[in-house]
N, C-alpha and C positions, 0 to 999 in steps of 0.2 A: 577788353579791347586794347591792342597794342598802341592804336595809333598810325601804323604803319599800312597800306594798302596792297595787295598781294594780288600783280597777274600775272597770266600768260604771255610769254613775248619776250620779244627782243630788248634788252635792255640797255642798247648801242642805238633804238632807235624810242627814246623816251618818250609816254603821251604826254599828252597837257600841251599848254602853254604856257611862257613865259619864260625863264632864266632857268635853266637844267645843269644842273652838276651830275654826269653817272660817276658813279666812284665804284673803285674794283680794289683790289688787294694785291700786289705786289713785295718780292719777297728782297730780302738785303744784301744778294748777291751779285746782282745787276743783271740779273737772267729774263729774260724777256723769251718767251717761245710755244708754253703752253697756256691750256684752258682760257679762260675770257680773254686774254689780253690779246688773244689771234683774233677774237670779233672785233675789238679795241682797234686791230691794226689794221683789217678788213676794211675799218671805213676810213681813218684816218692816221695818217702816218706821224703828226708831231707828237702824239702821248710817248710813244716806243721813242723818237728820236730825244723829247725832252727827258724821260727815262732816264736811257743809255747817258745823255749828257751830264744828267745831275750825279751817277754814280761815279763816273771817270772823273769828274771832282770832289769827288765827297771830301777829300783830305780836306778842301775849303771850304764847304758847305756844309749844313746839317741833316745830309743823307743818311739813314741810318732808322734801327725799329721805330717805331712811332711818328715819324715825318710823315709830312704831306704836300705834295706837288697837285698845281692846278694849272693845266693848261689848258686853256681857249681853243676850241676847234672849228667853231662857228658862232657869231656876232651875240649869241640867245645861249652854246652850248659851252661846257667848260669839260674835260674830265677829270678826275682826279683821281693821280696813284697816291695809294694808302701803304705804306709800308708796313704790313703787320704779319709777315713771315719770318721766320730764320733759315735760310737756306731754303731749300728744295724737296729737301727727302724725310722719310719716317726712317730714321735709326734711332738710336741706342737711348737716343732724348726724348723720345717720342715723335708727333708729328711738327710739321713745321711751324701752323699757324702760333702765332703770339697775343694772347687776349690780351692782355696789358699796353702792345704797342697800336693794335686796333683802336683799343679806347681811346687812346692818346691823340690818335690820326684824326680820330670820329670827332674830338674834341676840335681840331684844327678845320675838319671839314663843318662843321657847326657854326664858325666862325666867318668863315667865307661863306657859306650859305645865306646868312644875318646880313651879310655883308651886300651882297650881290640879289638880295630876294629872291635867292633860288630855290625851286622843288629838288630835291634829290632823288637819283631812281639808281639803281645796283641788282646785280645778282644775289646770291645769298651769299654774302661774301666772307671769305674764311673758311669756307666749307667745302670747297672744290681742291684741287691739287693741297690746299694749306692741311685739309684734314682736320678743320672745326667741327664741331655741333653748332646746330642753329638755335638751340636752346642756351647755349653761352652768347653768343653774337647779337642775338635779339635784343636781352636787354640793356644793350649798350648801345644800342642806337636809336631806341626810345631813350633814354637817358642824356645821352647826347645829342640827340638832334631833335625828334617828337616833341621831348617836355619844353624846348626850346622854338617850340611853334615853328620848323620846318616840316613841310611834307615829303613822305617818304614814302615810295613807290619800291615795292620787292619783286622781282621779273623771274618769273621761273620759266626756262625755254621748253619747248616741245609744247605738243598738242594737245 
């Protein structure tokens, strides 16, 4: 058993209750336009505006793989971009996604979760536009989050 709980559904629209972090994956170019992050902006516009704002200063801040930004979107919800992309496309490197900065982010979002008492819920993240396996991703977020007594809720959309 992973630890981890697996439904159907929206995962912009988190069950339970209490303090909910969703967290999605975002990549290091400052691109904001495909796959989850359009349900992300669907419901709420400050994740895309804080985004956009943390990378136009990255020179002064620590934007970049493995960072992690948490913004509040409602008094219970937070989201959080995970930077664990390089770029956008599959060339010559292979695909975008970055196991390495995932881990890193998943570490920071374990932290604020501790922090905040909050359930975590996500898509299979890494796996969409970044071009993960879910067999890499998995256990790093039992590892990071699971063994550290957050719950984690995995949303696969469709029917």
């Amino acid at each position: 058993m992973s630890g981890i709980t697996y439904v159907r559904g929206d995962a912009t629209v988190p069950l339970g209750s209490g303090v909910k972090i969703i967290a999605h994956v975002v990549n290091d170019l400052g691109g904001w336009g495909k796959g989850f992050v359009l349900a992300v902006s669907r419901r709420w516009p400050e994740p895309e505006a804080a985004y956009r704002a943390w990378h136009r200063g990255r020179a002064h801040n620590d934007f970049g793989l493995g960072a992690a930004q948490f913004v509040q979107v409602a008094p219970y919800t937070w989201v959080a971009n995970l930077i664990g992309q390089r770029g956008i496309r599959t060339g010559s490197k292979g695909v975008p996604v970055r196991y390495e900065a995932i881990d890193a982010a998943l570490a920071l979002l374990a932290d604020k979760a501790l922090e905040l008492g909050a359930s975590v819920h996500m898509p299979r993240i890494g796996c969409g536009l970044a071009g993960g396996t879910w067999s890499r991703v998995e256990p790093l977020i039992t590892e990071r989050l699971v063994r550290r007594g957050t719950a984690v809720t995995v949303y696969d959309h469709g029917d």
